[in-house]
C-alpha positions as CSV (number, residue, x, y, z in Angstrom):
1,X,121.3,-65.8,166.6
2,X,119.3,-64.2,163.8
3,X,119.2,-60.6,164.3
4,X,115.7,-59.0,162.7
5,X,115.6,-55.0,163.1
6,X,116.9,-52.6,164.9
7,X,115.6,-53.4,168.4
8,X,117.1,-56.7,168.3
9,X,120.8,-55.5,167.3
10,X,120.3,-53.1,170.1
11,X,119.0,-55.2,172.4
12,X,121.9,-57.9,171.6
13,X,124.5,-54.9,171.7
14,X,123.1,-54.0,174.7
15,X,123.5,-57.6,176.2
16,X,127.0,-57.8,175.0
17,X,128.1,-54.7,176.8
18,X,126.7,-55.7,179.8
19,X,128.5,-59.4,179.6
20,X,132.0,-57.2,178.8
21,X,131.6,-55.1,181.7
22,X,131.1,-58.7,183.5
23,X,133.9,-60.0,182.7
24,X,136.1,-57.0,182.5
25,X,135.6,-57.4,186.4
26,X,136.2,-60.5,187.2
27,X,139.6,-61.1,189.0
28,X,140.3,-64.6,188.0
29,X,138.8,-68.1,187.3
30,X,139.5,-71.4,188.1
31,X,140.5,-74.7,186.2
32,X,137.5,-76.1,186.0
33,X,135.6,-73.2,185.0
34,X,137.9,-72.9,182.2
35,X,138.7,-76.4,181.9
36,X,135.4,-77.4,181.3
37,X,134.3,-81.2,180.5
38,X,133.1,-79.8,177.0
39,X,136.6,-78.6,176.3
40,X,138.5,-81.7,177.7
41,X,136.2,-84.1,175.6
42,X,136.0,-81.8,172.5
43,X,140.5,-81.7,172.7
44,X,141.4,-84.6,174.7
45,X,140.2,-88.5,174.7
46,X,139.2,-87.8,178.3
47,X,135.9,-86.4,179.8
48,X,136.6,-84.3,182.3
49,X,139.9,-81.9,183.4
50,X,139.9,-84.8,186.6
51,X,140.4,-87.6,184.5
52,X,142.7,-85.8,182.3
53,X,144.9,-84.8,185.6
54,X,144.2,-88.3,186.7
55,X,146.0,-89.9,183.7
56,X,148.9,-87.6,184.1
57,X,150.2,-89.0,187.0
58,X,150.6,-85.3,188.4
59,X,149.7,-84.8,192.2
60,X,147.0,-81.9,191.3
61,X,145.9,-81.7,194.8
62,X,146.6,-78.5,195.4
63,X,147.5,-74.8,194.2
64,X,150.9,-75.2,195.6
65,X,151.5,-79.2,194.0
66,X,150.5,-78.2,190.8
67,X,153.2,-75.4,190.3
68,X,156.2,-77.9,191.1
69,X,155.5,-80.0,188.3
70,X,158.0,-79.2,185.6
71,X,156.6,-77.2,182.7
72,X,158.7,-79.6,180.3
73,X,157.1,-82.8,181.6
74,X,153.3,-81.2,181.6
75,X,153.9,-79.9,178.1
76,X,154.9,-83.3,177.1
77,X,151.7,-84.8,178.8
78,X,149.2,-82.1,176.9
79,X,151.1,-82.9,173.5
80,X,150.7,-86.7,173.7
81,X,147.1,-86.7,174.8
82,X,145.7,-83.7,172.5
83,X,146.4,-81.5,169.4
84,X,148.1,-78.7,171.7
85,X,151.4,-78.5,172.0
86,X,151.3,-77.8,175.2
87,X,149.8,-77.0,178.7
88,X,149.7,-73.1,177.8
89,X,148.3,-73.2,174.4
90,X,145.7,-75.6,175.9
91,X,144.8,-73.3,178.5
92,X,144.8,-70.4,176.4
93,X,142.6,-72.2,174.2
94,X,139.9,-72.9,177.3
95,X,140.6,-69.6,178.1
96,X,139.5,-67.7,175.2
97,X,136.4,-70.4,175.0
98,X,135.5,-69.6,178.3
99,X,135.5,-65.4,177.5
100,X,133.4,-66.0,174.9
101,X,130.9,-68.1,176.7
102,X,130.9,-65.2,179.1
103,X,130.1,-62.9,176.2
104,X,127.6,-65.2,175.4
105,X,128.9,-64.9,171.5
């Protein structure tokens, strides 16, 4: 975004603040806010963080499935299927794309 003067670096600084103080209050975020279907496509040969979880043979149906599934296992899953080595380094990856769509950088 092209900045010309003064007015618009305020203006943008201005905006940017007011996305920080956004997302400086917000609590948490779920998968597939952060696991969006530009992420998955753009890192993985699948379209969307369903398809992905679909492939894995996982059961993803809920909060309390997904924690039993051995860290190991998923981190072999993520490292077969993308460039991450594994589930954490994926998801901080979305992660920090997500902030900064927030941010709106």
């Amino acid at each position: 975004m092209p900045i010309k003067g003064l007015d618009d670096l305020s203006k943008t600084l201005g905006k940017l603040a007011d996305n920080a103080k956004e997302l400086s209050n917000t609590k948490s975020a779920s998968l597939t806010e952060i696991l969006t279907p530009e992420f998955i496509s753009q890192h993985t040969k699948f379209a969307s963080a369903d398809e992905l979880f679909e492939a894995s043979g996982f059961d993803v149906s809920s909060q309390a499935t997904f924690e039993t599934i051995p860290e190991d296992q998923l981190d072999a899953f993520i490292g077969s299927i993308s460039s991450f080595a594994s589930w954490r380094e994926m998801l901080n990856s979305a992660g920090a794309a997500w902030a900064k769509r927030k941010l709106s950088l």
